[in-house]
FISE-471403 format. One line per 5 residues: number of its first residue (from 1); for each residue x, y, z of N, C-alpha, C. Coordinates in Angstrom, 1 decimal, padded with zeros to 4 digits, m for minus. Example, Ala and Ser with C-alpha at 12.3 -4.5 7.8 and 13.67 -1.06 7.14 Angstrom:
2
1> 013.2/m005.7/007.8/012.3/m004.5/007.8/013.2/m003.3/007.8; 012.8/m002.2/007.1/013.7/m001.1/007.1/012.9/000.0/007.9;
END
This chain:
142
1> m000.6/m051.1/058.2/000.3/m051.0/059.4/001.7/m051.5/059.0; 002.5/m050.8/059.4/004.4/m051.3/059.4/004.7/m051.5/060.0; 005.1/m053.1/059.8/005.6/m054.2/060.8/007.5/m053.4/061.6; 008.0/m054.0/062.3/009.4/m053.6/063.0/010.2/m053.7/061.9; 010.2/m054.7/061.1/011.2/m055.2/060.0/011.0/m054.3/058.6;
6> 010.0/m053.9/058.6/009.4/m052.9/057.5/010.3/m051.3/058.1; 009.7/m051.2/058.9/010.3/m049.8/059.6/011.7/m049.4/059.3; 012.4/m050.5/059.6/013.9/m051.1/059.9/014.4/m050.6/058.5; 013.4/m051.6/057.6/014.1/m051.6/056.2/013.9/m050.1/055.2; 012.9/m049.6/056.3/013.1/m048.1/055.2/013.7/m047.2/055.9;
11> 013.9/m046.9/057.4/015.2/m046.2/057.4/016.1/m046.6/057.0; 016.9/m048.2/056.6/018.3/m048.5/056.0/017.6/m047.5/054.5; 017.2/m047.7/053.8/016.7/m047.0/052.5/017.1/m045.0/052.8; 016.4/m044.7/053.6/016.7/m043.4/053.9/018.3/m043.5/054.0; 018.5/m044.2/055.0/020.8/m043.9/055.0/021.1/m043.8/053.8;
16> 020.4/m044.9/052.6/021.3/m045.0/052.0/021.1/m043.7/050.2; 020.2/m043.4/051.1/019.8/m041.9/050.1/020.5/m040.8/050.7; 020.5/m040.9/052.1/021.4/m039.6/052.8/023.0/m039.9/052.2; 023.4/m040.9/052.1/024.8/m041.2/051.8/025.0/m041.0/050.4; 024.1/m041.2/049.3/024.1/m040.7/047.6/024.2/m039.6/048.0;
21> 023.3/m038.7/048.8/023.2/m037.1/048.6/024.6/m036.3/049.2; 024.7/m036.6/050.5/026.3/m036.7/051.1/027.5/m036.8/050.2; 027.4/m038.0/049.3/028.5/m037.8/047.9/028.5/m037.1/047.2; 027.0/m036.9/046.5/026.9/m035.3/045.1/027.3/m034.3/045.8; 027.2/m034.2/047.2/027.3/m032.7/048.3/028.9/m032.3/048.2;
26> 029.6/m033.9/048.6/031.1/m033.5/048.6/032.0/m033.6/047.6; 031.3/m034.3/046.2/031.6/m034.1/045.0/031.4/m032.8/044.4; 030.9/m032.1/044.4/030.1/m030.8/044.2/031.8/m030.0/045.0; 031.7/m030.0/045.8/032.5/m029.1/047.0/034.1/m029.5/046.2; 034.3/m030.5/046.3/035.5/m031.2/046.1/036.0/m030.4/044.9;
31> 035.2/m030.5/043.5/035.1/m029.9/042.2/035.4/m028.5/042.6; 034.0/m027.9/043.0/034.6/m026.4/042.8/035.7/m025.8/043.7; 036.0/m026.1/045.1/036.8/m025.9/046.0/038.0/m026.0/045.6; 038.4/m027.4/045.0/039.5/m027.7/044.3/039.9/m027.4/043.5; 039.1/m026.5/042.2/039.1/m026.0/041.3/039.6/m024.8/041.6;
36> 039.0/m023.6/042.3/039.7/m022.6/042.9/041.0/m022.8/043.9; 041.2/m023.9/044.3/042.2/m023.2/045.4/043.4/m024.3/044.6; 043.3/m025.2/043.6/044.5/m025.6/043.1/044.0/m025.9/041.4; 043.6/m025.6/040.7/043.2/m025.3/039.3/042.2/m026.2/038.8; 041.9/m026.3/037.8/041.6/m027.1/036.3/041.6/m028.3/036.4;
41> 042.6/m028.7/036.8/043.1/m030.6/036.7/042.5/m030.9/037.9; 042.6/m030.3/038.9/042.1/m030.9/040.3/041.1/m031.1/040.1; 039.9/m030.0/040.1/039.1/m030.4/040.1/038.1/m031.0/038.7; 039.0/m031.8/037.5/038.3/m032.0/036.7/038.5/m034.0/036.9; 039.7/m033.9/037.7/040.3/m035.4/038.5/039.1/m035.5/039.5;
46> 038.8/m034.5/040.6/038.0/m034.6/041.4/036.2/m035.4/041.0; 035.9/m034.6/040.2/034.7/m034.6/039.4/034.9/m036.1/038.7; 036.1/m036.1/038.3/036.1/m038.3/037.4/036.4/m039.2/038.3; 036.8/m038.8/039.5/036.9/m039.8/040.6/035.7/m039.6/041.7; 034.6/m038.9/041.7/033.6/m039.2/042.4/032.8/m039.4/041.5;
51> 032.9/m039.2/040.5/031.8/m039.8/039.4/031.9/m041.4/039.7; 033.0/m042.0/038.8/033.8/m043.0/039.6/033.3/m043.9/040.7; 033.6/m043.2/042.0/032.8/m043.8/043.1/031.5/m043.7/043.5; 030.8/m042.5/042.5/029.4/m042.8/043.1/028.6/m044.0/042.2; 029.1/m043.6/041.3/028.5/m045.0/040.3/028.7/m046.4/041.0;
56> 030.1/m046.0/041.2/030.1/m047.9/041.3/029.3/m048.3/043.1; 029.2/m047.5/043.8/028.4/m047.5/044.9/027.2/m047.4/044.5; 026.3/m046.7/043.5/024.9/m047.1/043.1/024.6/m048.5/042.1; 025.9/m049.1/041.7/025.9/m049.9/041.0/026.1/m051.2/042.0; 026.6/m051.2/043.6/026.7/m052.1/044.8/025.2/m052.2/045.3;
61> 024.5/m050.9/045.5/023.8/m050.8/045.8/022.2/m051.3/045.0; 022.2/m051.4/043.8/021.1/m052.0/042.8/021.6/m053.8/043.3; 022.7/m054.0/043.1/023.2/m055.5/043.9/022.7/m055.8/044.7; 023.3/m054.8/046.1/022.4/m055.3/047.2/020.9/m055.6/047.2; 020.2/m054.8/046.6/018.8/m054.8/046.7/018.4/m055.6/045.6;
66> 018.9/m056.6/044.7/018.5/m057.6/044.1/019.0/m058.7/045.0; 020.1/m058.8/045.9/020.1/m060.0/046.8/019.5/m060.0/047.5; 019.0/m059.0/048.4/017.7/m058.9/049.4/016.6/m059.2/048.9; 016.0/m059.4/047.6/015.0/m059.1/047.2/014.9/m061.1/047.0; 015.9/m061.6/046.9/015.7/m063.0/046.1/016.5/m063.4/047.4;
71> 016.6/m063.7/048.2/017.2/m064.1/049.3/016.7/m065.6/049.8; 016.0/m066.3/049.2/015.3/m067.4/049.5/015.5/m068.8/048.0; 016.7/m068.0/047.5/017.2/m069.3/046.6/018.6/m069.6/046.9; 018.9/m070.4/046.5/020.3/m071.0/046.9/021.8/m070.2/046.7; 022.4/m070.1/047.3/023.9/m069.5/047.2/023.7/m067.8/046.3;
76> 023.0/m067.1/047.1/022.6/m066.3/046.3/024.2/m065.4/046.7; 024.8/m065.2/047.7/025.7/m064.8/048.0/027.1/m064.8/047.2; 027.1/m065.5/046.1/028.2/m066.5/045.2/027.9/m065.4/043.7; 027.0/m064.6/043.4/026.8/m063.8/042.3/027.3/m062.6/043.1; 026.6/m062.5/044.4/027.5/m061.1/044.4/028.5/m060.9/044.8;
81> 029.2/m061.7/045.2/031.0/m062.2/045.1/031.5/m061.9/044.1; 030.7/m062.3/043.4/031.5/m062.9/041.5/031.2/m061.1/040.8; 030.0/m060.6/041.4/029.8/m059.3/040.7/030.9/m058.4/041.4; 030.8/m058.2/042.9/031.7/m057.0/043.6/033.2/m057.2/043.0; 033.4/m058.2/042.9/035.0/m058.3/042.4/034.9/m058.3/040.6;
86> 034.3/m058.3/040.0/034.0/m058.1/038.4/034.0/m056.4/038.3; 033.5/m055.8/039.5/033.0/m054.5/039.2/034.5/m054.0/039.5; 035.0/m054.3/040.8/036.1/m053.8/041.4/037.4/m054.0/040.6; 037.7/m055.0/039.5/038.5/m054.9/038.3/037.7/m054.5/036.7; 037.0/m053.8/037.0/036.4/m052.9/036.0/037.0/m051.1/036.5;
91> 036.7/m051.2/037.6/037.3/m049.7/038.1/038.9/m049.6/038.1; 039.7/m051.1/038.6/040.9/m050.8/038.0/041.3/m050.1/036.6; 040.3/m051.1/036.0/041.1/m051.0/034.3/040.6/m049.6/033.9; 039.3/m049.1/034.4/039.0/m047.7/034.0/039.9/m046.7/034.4; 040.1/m046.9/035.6/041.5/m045.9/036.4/042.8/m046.0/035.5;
96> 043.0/m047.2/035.2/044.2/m047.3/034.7/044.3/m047.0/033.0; 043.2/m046.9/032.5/043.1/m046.1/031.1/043.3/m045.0/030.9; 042.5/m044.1/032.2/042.2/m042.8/032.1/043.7/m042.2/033.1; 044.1/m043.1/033.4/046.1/m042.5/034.1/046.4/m042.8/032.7; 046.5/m043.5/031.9/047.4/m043.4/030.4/046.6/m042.7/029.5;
101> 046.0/m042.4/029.3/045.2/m041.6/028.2/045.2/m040.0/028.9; 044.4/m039.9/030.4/044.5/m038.7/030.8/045.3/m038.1/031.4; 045.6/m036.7/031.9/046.6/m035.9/032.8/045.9/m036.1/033.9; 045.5/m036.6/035.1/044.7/m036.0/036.2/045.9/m035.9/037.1; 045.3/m035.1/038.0/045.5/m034.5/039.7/045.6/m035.8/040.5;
106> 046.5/m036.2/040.7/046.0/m037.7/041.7/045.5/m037.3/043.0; 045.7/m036.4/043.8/045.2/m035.7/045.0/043.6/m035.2/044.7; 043.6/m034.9/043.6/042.4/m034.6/043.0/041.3/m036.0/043.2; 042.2/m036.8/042.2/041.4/m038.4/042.3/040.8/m038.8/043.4; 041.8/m038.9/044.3/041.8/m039.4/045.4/040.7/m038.9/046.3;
111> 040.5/m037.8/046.2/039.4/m036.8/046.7/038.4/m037.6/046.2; 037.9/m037.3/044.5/037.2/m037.9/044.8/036.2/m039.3/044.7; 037.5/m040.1/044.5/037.3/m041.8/045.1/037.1/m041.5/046.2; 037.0/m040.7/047.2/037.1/m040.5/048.9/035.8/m040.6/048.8; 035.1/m040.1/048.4/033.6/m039.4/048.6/032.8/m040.1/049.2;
116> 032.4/m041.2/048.6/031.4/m042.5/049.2/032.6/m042.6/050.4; 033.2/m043.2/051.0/033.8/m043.7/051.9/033.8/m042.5/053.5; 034.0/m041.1/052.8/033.6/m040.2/053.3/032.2/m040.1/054.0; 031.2/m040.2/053.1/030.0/m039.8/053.4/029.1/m040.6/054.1; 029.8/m042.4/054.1/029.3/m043.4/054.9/029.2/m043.3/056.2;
121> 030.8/m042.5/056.4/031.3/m042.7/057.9/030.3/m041.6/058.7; 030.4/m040.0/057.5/029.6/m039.0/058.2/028.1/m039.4/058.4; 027.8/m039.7/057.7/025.7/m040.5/057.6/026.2/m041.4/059.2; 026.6/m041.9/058.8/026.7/m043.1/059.9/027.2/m043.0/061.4; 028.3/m041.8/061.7/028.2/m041.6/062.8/027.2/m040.3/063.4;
126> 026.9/m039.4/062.2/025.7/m038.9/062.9/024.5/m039.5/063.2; 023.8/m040.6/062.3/022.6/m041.8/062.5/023.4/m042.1/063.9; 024.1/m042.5/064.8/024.9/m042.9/065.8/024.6/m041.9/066.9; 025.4/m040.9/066.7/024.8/m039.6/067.5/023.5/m039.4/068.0; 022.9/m039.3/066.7/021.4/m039.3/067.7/020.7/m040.0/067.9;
131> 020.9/m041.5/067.6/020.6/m042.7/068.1/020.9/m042.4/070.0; 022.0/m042.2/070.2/022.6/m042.1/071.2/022.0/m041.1/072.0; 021.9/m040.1/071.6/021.3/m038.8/072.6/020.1/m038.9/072.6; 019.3/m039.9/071.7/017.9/m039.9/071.8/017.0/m039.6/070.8; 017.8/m039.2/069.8/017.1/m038.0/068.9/016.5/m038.9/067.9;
136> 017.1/m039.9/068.0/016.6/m040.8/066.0/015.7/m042.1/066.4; 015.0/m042.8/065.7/013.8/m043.4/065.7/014.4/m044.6/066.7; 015.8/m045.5/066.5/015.6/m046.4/067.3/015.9/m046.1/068.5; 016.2/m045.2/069.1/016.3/m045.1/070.6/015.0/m044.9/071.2; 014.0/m044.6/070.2/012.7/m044.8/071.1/011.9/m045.9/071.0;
141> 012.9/m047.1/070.2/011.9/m048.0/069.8/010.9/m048.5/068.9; 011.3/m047.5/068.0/010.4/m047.5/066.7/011.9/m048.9/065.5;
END
């Protein structure tokens, strides 16, 4: 039997698979879309900047789920402080290599560093939507 808090914890699990897949979807799009309608560099910028952001979002997310997992020792909150901001000037200095070493599209980039940020909002206000109209598990109480 699956308790309320079991339930809970594997649709958060499902979001956060709909939101990986939501990224490859608009990384995917971003790449070839961009590729055609503004060349080569866009979408090869496109493709290093959601690579980029999907990693370091699966790389938050293996985090999260080792603080949830140990959540019953002391200041467990204080590592992943010390990690999100370690990670978050690791993606500088990467950005900032590949701006001096490579040509990219910064509209390109920007695309797709967008991606996770993008796909949270979309996962998230549709999980909302049909929460709301009825459609999704917690409006009936599950």
């Amino acid at each position: 039997m699956i308790t309320k808090p079991e339930k809970r914890q594997e649709n958060d699990y499902i979001l956060l698979r709909r939101v990986e897949q939501c990224s490859l979807l608009l990384i995917v799009l971003f790449t070839l879309g961009g590729g055609y309608g503004f060349g080569s560099q866009f979408a090869f910028s496109a493709l290093l900047g959601g690579a980029l952001s999907i990693s370091s979002f699966m790389l938050l997310k293996r985090t999260m789920m080792q603080l949830v997992n140990r959540i019953d020792t002391q200041k467990p909150a204080a590592g992943f402080a010390f990690k999100f901001y370690l990670r978050l000037f690791a993606l500088a200095v990467v950005l900032a290599l590949l701006g001096l070493n490579v040509q990219l599209h910064l509209l390109g980039l920007l695309a797709g560093l967008s991606t996770v940020i993008i796909s949270v909002i979309s996962v998230v206000l549709i999980k909302g939507l049909m929460d709301f109209f009825g459609k999704g598990n917690h409006a009936k109480g599950v």
